[in-house]
Steps between C-alpha positions, in 0.01 A plus 500: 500500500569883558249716399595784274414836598666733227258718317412356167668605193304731247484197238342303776270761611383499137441153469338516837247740337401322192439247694287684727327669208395120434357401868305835486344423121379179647326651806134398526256756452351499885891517620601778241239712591523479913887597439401758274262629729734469807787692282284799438396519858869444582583776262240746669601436871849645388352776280311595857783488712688791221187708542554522872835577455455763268249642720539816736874544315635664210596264215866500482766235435500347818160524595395316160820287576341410839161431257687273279629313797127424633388448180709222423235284699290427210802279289613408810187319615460408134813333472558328848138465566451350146237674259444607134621859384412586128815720568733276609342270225606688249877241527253245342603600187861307548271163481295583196764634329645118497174374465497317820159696554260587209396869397142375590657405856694777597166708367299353772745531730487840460134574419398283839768616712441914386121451580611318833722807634210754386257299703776471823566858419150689500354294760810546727364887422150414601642388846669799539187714476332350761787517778501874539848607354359678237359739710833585599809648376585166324181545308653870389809361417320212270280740317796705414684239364242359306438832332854608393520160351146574229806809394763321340531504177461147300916513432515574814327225626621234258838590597481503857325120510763364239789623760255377826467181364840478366592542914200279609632252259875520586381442907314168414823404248707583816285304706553196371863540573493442841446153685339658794190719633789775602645499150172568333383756747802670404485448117170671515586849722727668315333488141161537611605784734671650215204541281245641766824710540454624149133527472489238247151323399352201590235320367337293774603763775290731289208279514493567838598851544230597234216396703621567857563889331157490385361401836695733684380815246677510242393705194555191249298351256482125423602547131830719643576237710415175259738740242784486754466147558490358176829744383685392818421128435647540112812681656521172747500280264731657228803593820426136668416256197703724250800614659567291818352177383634443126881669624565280729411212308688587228785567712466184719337219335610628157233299265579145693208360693573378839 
């Protein structure tokens, strides 16, 4: 039988995510949280590899281009590698929005896999302090951006995470167009690069930024950064649950269950 390698179809890439939406409700607890864990490690490593970027050069298009690029790690190794994203999670939405998940579900879904990627996150930011780098420009670079991020304003903020995770969301969506490791790798670049691009906010990447900023010097307070964290996860949610979720299933499975 010939094997079919055309790209799937955005009505199968739908159905492809509600049914994923179910496989990841059903996770066990132990397996959630090890994903979730990996993911905001994953997430972190990437979020790392922009700060050296950005370090020693002047932020400009194609140095934070260049940033975007590296960055891309995190869903990369998330979505090849296999782990949980709250982000990414946000498509969950599709499936309890034809109630092949319940609310209660997709809740602890989210509730497990958030406190998963903080753990992953910090503790990735832990490691960090103890290898040197902070002491270093890259430690500079990560207290900078951890303070200019405690200065947006809370529309600021909201707006910036509904349009990240509208991109982080589109990436995983394109993903699961492709029937090979290539494909995906290449589904994730171009969004992901295109919000580090535009300075757009991300929830679990802040998780880690936060506390490597602190570490390196930065003149933040917890409650700044918790403040940041909790906006940017609302403005997640509302551009990845909100807008990318709920249009495309609209648009795709239009009401029918599949």
């Amino acid at each position: 039988m010939e094997q079919d390698h055309d790209a799937y179809k955005p009505a199968q890439i739908a159905a492809l995510i509600a049914t994923a939406g179910v496989t990841k409700a059903q996770l066990p607890f132990g397996q959630m949280l090890t994903l979730a864990i990996l993911a905001g490690a994953f997430i972190g490593f990437g979020a790392a590899a922009y700060l050296m970027v950005m370090t020693g050069v002047e932020p400009t298009g194609p140095a934070k281009l260049l940033g975007g690029l590296v960055f891309s790690l995190g869903l990369i190794l998330c979505i090849v590698g296999g782990a949980e994203l709250f982000t990414g999670n946000a498509l969950m939405v599709m499936a309890a929005v034809d109630r092949k998940i319940t609310l209660t579900e997709l809740l602890r879904n989210w509730g497990v896999v958030y406190f998963g990627n903080a753990i992953g996150a910090v503790g990735l930011a832990a490691a960090f302090a103890c290898t040197g780098l902070l002491d270093t420009p890259f430690g500079e670079t990560a207290a900078k951006v951890a303070t200019t991020k405690t200065t947006l304003p809370i529309l600021a903020m909201l707006t910036k995470a509904a349009l990240c995770n509208a991109l982080v969301c589109l990436a995983v969506w394109l993903t699961f167009s492709a029937r090979d490791t290539t494909g995906k790798i290449l589904a994730v670049l171009w969004p992901i690069s295109c919000f580090v691009l535009l300075g757009l906010e991300h929830s679990i990447a802040n998780m880690f930024l936060f506390p490597l900023g602190i570490l390196s010097g930065a003149d933040v307070s917890l409650p700044a950064a918790l403040a940041n964290v909790f906006w940017v996860t609302l403005g997640n949610l509302l551009g990845g649950a909100g807008g990318v979720a709920l249009a495309y299933r609209y648009a795709y499975l239009g009401g029918k269950k599949v």
